[in-house]
N, C-alpha and C positions, 0 to 999 in steps of 0.2 A: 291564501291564494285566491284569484279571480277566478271568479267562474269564465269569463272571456279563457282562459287557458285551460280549463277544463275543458271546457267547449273545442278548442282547437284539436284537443285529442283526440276528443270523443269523435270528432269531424273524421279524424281521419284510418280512426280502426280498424276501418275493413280493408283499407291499404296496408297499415300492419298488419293484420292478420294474412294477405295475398301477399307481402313481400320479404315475411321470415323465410331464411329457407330451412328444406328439410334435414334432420340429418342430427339438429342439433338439439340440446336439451330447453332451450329457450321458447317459451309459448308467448302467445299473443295477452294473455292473461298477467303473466307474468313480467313480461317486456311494458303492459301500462302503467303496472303501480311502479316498477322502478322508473319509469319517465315522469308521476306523477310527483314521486320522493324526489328528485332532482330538481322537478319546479318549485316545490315546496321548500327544501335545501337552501337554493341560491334564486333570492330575490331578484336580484338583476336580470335574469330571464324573464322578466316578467315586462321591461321594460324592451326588450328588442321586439322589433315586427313578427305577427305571429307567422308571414309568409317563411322565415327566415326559421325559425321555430320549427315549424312542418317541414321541411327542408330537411332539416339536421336528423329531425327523430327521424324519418321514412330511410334514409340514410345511414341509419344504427340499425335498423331495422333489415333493410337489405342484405349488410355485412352479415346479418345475425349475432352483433357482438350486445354484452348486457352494458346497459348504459348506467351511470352510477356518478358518482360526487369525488373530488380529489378525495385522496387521503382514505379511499374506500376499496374494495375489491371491485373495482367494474373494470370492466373491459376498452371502455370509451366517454367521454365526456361530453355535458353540452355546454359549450362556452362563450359566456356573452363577449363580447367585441363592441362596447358603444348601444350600437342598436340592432345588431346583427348577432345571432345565435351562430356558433358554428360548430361540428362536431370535432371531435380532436382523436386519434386514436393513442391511448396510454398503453405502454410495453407489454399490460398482459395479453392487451387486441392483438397488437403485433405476433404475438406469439401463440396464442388461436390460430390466427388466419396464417401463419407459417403452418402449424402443426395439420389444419384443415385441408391444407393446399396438397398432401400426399409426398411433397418434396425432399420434408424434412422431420425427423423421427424424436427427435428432441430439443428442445431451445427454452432454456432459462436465464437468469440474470439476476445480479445478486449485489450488495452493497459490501465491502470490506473494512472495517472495523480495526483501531490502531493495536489492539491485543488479540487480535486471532492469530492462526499461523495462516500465512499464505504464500503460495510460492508458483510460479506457470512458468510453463516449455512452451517454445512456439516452434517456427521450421517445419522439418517435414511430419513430426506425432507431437503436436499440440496438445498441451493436458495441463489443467490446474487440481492444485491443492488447496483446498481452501476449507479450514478446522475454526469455526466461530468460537470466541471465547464464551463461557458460559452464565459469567455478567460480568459488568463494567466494563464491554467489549471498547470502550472508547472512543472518538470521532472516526465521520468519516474518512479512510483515506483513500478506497479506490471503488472503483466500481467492475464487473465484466460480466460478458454471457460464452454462455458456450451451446453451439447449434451443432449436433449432429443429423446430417443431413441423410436422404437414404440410399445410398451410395457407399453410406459407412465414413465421408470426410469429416471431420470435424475442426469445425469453426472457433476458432477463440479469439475471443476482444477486449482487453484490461484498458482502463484507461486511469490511472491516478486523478488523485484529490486537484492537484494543480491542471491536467488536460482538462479536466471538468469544468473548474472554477472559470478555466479560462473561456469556456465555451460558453458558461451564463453569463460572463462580463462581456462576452460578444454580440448576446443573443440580442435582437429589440423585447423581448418579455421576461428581461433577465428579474425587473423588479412584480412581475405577476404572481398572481397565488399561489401559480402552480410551482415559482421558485422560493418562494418566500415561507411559505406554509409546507410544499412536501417536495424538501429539495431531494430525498433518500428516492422516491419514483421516479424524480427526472434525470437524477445520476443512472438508475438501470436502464432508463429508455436509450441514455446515450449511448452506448455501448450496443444495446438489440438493434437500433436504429443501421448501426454502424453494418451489423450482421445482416439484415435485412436489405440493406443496399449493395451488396453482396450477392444475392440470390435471384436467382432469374425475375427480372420484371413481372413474365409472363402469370407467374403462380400468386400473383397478387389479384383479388376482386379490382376491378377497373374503379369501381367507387375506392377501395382505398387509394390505388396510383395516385387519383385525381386532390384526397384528403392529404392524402401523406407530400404530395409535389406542393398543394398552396402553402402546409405549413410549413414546408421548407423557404417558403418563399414570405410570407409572415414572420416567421421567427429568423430566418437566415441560418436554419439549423444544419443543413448541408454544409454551406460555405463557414460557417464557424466552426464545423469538425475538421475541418479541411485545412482552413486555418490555424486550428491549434497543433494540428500533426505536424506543417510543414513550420512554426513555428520551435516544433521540436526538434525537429530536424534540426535547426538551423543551430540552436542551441547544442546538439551533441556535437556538429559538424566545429562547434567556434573552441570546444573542449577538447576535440581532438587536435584543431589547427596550432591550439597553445600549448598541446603537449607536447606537439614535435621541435627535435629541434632547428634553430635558426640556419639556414644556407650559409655555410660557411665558417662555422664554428668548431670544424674538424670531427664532428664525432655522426656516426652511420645513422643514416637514414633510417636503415632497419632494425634500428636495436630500440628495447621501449624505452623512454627515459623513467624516472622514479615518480615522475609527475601525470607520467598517462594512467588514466583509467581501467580499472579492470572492467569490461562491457559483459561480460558474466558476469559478476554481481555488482547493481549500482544500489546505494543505498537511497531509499527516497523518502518524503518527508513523513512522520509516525514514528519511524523508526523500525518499518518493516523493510523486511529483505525481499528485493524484488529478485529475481533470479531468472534470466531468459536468454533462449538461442534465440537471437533481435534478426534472424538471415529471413524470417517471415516476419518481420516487423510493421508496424503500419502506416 
């Protein structure tokens, strides 16, 4: 590593230091050498403007989230772009600064495996089961989180292996590290994300709104979630239209034919049993 990005650190400590806030177990001590491992980590940081640099860290630094490398436990990321560093926040951030915020009392998120058991209710008492096999759990096939808030409601967001896939084939960063290298944390982010744009704006630090709205606007990660839903949609909508039958063929409207779908249990692809009251659907 450069001492030039040493230097940029060193430059700016006593801003980290005035800009962690209190509260949380992250010291100023602590938050340099994880930002110093991350320069170290990923060379490319090395090559964007240090303005852009200082920016990102004081910015990790404000949230109070720990900064760290894909594929690691950190909180948030620093991510070169070209020549521009920029901070990212990864589902465990989101899930700090939910749980920080007072609003919400629990929120985790989890990757689903083709040989676990797993089965979710949604409607008005939303609940998953979900029993990890205890090896050879399989690929991935789905992902969710579940947010209880503190009100006592509880949030749940499944999104299968195919809503996913289809969200990285949408994404403009579908071919980046962060998909390439650790697809299993950007399957959980999608789903927290999901929960997260759910919950009051207001309980959000203003620095993340403003992280969280460009990369939605960078990646297209709003509008590709959005997208794949009503893609779904449109898909169960063309399954029901072809179960019914034809106007005028003599036989009742209201009766199901042999060809309609059971909408409690759809099987999806692993070969796990999805099982859900779809009346809280997404």
């Amino acid at each position: 590593m450069t001492a030039d990005i040493v230097q940029v650190v060193e430059a700016i400590e006593p801003k980290i230091t005035e800009n962690l806030p209190r509260g949380t177990n992250l010291t100023a001590a602590v938050f340099r050498t994880a930002v110093l491992n991350c320069l170290r980590a990923n060379r490319k940081l090395l090559d964007c403007t240090p303005a852009t640099v200082r920016a990102s860290i004081l910015q990790c630094a404000q949230l109070g989230l720990f900064p760290g490398n894909l594929g690691g436990l950190a909180q948030a990321y620093l991510v070169p772009y070209g020549a521009e560093c920029q901070l990212v926040i990864g589902y465990q951030g989101l899930i700090e600064l939910a749980l920080r915020s007072g609003h919400v009392i629990d929120l985790h998120a989890e990757i689903v495996r083709e040989r676990d058991v797993f089965d979710y209710d949604l409607g008005a008492r939303p609940n998953v089961i979900h029993k990890p096999a205890l090896a050879e759990r399989g690929d991935i096939v789905a992902a969710y989180a579940v947010a209880i808030l503190a009100n006592n409601i509880v949030r749940v967001e499944v999104m299968d292996r195919t809503e996913l896939d289809r969200i990285r084939n949408l994404s403009r960063g579908k071919n980046s590290p962060a998909w390439t290298q650790h697809a299993s944390e950007m399957y959980r982010k999608c789903p927290t994300r999901r929960i997260a744009k759910q919950l009051p704006r207001s309980i959000w630090p203003h620095q993340a709104r403003e992280l969280l709205d460009r990369e939605d606007e960078r990646f297209g990660l709003e509008r590709t979630i959005e997208g794949a839903t009503a893609n779904r949609l449109a898909e169960l909508r063309e399954r029901l239209d072809s179960a019914r039958p034809a106007e005028g063929s003599g036989e009742a409207k209201d009766e199901p034919t042999d060809a309609e779908p059971e909408t409690d249990d759809l099987e999806e692809p692993g070969g796990l049993l999805f099982r859900g009251d779809n009346k809280g659907g997404l």
